[in-house]
N, C-alpha and C positions, 0 to 999 in steps of 0.2 A: 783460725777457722775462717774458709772464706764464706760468701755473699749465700752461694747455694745452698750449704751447709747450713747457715742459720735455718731457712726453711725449709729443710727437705720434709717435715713435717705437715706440709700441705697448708698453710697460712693463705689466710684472701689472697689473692694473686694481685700480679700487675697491668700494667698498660701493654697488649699483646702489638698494641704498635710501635710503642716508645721502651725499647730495650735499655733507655738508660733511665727507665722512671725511676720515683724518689727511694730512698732506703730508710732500713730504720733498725737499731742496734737493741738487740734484743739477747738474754741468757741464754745459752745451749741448751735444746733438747734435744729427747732421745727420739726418733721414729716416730713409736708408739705413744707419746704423750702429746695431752692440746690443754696447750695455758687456757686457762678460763676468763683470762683479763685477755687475749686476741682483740676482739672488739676496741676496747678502751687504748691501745697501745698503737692502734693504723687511724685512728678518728682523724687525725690531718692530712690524711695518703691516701684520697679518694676520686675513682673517677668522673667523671660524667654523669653514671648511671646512679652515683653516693657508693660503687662497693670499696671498699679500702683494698690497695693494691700492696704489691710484696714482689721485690724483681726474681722475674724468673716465671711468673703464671701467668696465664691467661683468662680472662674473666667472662663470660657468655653469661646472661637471663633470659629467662623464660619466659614469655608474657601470655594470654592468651587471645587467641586470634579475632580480629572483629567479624561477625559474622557469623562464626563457627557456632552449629548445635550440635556438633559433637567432639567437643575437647580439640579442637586443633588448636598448637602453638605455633610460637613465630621466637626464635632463636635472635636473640643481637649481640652484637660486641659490644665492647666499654665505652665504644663512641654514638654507643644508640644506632649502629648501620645495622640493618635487616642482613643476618648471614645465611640462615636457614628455617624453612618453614618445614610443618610437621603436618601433615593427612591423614589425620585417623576416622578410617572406615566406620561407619556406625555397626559393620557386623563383621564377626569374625572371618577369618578367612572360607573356613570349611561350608559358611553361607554365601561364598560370591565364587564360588567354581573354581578357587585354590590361587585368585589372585591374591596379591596383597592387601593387606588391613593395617597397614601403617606404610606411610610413602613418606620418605623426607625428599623438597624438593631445593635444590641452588636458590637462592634471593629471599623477597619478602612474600610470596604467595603462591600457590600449586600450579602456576602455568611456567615454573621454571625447569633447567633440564632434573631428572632426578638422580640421586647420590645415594640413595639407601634406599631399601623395602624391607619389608617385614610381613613372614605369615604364621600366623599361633594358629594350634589347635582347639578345640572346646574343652578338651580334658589332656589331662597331662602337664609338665614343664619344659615343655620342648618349644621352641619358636625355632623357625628359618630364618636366617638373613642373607640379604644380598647385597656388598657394595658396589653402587652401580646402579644402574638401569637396567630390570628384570627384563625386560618385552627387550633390552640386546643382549644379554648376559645373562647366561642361567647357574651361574656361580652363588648357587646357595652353599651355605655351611649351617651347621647345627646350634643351637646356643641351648644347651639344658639347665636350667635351675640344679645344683647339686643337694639346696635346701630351700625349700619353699616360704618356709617360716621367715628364713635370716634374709630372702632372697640372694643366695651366695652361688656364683657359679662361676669357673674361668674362662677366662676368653683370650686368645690370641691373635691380633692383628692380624690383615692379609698376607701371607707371603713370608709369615715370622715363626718361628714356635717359642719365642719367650712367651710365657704366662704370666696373666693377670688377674686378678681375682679381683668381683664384684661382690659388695655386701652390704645389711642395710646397715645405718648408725642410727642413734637414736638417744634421750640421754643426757645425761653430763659429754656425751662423746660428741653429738652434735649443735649440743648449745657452744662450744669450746671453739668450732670452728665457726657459729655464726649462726646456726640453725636455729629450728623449734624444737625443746626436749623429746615433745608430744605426736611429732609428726611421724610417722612410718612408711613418709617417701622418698625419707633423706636416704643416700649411697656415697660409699668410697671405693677408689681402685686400686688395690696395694700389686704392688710389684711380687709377687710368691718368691721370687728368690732371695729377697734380700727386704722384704717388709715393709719398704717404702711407700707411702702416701702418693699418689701419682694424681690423683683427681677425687674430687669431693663433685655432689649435685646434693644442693640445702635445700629442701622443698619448705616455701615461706607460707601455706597454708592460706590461710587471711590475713596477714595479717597486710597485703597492699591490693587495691581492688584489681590490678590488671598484672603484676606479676604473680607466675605459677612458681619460681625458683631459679637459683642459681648455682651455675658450675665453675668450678673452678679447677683448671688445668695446669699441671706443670708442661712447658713446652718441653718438645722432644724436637732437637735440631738434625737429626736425621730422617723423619717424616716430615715436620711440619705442619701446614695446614692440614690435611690428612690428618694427623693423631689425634687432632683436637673435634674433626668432623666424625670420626671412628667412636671416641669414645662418648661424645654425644647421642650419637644412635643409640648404642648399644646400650647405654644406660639409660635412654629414654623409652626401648622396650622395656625394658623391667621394670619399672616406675608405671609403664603404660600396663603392664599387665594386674598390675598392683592395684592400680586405678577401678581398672574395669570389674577386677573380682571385686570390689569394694562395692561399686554399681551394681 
């Protein structure tokens, strides 16, 4: 079995800059299972940020923004560099004339170019999304919740029709990968065809005063950067809508 294979199961990721970071020999699993010793078994294979790394993934957290009175985050890699900020509107779209109410922008703060929008409605589970810059590009697509409860819905990359499925974890399922049992803002992205684990977001709650959570990605060598800034958005609308009903 090779290196990939040990973790297609979605294990803390690695160094998204150092593709030959450290290994660590571990029992076969199936997909669908997450050892509950994960934690205990990466404790010496950690980045910068403390997340334990796994080759083959990408590690991004979430912190919250200084300044921000309305939930704005700020995205870094495992080397603590600011990769993308997050602008959330203090009102929905359908109160600001159908602009966007979630803007992620390129760097550490909302004066860089933008890369994603976002507009939800007041009722329903439908959001817009736009990769891109909406004021040059009016390439919206649809994102529907298919279950509101589990937040479960699929999503396909720009330009692709493979399917993805987004859903919440929670659990013995998300403590396994690293989460809190308790939280309901933890998500995974499984591949529909074939069941695979593609990316985890472990929402850490309180328990760090300035991180909101982390992602973890498996890299995709035929997108790239792109797959990792794709499914960050799109999983951070759901999570943001999740938020806000909470609110």
């Amino acid at each position: 079995m090779n290196t990939e294979d040990q973790y297609a199961w979605a294990a803390p990721p690695p160094s998204y800059h150092d593709p030959t970071g450290p290994s660590a020999s571990r029992p076969s699993t199936s997909q669908n299972e997450y050892p509950v010793d994960v934690k205990e078994d990466f404790q010496d294979a950690e980045s910068t940020t403390g997340i334990p790394q796994v080759p083959g993934y990408s590690t991004y957290t979430v912190e919250f923004a200084k300044g921000s009175f309305h939930m704005d985050y700020l995205i870094k890699d495992e080397m603590d560099r600011p990769m993308l900020y997050v602008d959330n509107k203090a009102f929905p779209s359908a109160f600001r004339g159908g602009k966007p109410d979630v803007i992620v922008h390129e760097g550490g703060d909302n004066t860089g170019p933008t890369v994603f929008a976002s507009r939800s409605n007041i009722v329903g589970n439908c959001h817009e999304i736009c990769f891109g810059d909406p004021t040059v590009s009016s390439r919206y697509t649809e994102l529907k919740l298919k279950n509101w409860v589990s937040l479960t819905t699929t999503w396909s990359p720009p330009d692709s029709e493979k399917k993805y499925k987004f859903e919440r974890i929670y659990g013995k399922e998300a403590e396994a990968l690293g989460g809190r049992r308790t939280s309901m803002l933890s998500l995974k992205l499984t591949d529909v065809e074939t069941g695979e684990i593609m990316a985890t977001y472990l929402n850490d709650g309180f328990k760090t005063w300035r991180r909101a959570g982390t992602y973890q990605i498996k890299r995709n060598p035929d997108i790239g950067n792109e797959w990792d800034k794709w499914v960050i958005c799109v999983c951070g609308v759901l999570t943001e809508k999740e938020r806000r009903s909470r609110r």
